[in-house]
N, CA, C and O of each residue as an XYZ file, in Angstrom:
284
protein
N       0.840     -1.172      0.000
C       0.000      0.000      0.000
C       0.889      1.240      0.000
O       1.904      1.487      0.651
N      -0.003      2.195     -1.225
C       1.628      3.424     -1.169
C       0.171      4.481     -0.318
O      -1.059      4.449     -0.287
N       1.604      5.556      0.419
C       0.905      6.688      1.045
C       1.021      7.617      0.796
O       2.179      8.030      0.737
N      -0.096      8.542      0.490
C       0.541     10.223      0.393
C       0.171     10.843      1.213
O      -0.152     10.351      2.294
N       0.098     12.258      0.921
C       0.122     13.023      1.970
C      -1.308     13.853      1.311
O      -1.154     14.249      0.156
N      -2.638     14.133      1.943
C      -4.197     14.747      1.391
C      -3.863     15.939      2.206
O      -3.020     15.843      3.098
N      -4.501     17.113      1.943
C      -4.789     18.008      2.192
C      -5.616     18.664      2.337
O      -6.064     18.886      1.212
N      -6.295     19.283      3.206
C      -7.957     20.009      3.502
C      -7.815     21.231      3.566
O      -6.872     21.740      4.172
N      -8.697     21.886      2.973
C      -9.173     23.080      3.616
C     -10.154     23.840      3.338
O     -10.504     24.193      2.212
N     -10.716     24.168      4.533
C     -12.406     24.995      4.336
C     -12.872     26.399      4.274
O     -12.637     27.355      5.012
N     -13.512     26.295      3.324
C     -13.259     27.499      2.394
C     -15.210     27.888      2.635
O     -16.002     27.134      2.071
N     -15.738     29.047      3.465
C     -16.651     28.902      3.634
C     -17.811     27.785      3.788
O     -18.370     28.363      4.720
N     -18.319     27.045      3.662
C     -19.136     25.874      3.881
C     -18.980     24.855      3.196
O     -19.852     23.999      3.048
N     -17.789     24.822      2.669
C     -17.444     23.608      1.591
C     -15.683     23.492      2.300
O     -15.008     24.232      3.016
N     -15.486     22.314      1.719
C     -13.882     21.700      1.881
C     -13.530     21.226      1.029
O     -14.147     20.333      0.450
N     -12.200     21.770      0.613
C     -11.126     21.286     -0.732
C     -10.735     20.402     -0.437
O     -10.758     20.266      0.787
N     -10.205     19.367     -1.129
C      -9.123     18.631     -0.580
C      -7.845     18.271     -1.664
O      -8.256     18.280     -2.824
N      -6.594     18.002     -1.560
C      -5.848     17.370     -2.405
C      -4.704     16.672     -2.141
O      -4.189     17.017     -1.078
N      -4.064     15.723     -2.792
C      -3.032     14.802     -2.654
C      -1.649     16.133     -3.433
O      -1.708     16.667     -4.541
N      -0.529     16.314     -2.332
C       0.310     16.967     -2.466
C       1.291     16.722     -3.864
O       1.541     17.496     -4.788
N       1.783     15.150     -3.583
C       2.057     14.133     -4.983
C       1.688     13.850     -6.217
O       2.327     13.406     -7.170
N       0.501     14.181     -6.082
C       0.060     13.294     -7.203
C      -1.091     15.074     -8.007
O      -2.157     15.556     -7.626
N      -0.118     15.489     -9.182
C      -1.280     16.598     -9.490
C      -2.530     16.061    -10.188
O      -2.684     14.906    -10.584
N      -3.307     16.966    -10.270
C      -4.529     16.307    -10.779
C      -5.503     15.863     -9.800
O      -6.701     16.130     -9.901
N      -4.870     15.012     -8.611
C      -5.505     14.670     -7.671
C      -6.367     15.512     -6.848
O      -5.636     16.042     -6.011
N      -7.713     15.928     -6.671
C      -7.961     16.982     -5.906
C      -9.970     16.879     -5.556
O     -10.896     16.372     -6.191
N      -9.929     17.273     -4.885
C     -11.725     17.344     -4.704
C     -12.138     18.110     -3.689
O     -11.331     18.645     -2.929
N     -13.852     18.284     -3.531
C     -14.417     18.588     -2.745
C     -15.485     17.986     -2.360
O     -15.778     16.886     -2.830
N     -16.499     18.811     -1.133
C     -17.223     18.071     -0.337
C     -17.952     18.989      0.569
O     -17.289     19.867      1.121
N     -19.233     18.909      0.802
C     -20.239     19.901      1.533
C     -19.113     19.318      3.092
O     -18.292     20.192      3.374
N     -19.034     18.125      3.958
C     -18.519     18.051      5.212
C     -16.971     17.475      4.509
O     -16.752     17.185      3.333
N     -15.817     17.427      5.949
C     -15.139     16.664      5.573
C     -14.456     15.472      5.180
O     -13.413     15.105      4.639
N     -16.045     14.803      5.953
C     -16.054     13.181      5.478
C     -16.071     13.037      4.431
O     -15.470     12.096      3.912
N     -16.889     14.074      3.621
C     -17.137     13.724      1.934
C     -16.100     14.049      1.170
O     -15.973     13.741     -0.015
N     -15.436     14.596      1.746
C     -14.274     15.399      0.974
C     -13.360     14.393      0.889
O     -13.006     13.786     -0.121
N     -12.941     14.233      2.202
C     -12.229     12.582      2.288
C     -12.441     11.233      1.430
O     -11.538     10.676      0.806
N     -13.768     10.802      1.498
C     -14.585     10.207      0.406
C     -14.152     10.125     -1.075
O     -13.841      9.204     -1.831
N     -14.264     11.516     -1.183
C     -14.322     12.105     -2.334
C     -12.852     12.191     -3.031
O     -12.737     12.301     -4.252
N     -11.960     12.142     -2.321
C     -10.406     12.883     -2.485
C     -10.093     11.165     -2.819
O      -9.727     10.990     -3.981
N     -10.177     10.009     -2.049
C      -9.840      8.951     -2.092
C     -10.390      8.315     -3.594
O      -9.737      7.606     -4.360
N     -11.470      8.683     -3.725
C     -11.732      8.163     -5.012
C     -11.544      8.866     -6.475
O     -12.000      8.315     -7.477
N     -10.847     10.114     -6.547
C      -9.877     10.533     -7.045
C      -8.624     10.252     -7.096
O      -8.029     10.181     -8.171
N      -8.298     10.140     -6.439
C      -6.738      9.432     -5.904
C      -6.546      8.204     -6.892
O      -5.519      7.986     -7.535
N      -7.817      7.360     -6.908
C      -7.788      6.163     -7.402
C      -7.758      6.280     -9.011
O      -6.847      5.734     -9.634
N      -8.622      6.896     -9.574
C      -9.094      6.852    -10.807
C      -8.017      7.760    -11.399
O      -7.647      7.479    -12.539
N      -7.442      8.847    -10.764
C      -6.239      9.719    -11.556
C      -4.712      8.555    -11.797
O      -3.906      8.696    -12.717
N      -4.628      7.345    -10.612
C      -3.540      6.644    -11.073
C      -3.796      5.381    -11.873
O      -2.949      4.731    -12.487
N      -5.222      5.110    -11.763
C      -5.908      3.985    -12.709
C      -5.680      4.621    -14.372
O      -5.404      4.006    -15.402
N      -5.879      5.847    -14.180
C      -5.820      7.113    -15.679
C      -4.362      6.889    -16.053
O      -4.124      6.358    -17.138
N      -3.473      7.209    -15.334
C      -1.851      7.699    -15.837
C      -1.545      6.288    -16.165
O      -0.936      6.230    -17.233
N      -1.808      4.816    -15.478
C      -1.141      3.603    -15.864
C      -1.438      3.298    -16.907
O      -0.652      2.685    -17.628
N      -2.701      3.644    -17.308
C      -3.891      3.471    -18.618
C      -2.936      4.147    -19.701
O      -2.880      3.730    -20.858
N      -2.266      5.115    -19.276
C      -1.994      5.998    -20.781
C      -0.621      5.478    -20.864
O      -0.138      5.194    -21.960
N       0.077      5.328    -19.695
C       1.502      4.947    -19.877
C       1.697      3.737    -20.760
O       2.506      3.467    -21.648
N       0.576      3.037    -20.158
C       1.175      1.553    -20.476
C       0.076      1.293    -22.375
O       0.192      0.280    -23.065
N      -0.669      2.279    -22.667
C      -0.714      2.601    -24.043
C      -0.233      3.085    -24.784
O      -0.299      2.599    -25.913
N       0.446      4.191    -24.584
C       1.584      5.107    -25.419
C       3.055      5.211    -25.210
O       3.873      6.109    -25.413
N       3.166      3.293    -24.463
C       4.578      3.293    -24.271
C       5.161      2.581    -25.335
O       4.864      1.397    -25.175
N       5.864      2.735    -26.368
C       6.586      2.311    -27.975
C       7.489      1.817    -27.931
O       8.270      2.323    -27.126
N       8.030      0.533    -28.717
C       8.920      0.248    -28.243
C      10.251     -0.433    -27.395
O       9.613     -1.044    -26.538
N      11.549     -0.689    -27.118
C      11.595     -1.441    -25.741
C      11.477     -0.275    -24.962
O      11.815      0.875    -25.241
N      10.606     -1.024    -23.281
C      10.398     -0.254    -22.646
C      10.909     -1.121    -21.410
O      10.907     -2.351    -21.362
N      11.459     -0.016    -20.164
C      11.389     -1.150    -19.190
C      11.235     -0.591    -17.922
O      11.771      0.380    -17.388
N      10.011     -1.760    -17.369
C       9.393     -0.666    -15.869
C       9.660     -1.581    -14.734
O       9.587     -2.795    -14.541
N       9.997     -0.525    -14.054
C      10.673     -1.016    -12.367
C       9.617     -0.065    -11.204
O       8.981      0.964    -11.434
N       9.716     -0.764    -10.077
C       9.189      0.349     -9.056
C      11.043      1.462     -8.970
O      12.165      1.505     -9.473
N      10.244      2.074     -8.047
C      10.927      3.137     -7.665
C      10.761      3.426     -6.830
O       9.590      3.391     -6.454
N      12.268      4.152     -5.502
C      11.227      4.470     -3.935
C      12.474      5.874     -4.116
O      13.528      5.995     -4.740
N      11.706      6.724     -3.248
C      13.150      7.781     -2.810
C      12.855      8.071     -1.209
O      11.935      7.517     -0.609
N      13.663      8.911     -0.668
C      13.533      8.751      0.838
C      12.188      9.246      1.646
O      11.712     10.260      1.136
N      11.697      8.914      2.428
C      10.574      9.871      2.803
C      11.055     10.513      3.722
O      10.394     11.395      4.271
């Protein structure tokens, strides 16, 4: 399981939220449960999106490894 780091903040009666890592990643939500909710299932579908395109418009030899750097 990988982790990032979400972010909140409430902005008159609504809450933003976004993943610091990952752009694109981002949402909102009337409370902050939903936002949470909401941010997680973004999270999902923006890296379900990027593997989708990588691993279609990759030509070629290609060659994929994980990768870690320090936290």
């Amino acid at each position: 399981m990988k982790q990032f780091t979400a972010v909140y903040k409430k902005t008159g009666g609504c809450y933003s939220g976004w993943v610091e890592e990952i752009p694109g990643a981002n949402s909102q939500g009337r409370t902050l449960k939903e936002t949470k909710e909401n941010l997680q299932e973004a999270l999902e579908l923006v890296l379900k999106a990027n593997r989708q395109l990588s691993s279609t418009g990759a030509k070629g030899d290609i060659v994929r490894e994980p990768i870690s750097i320090p936290s």
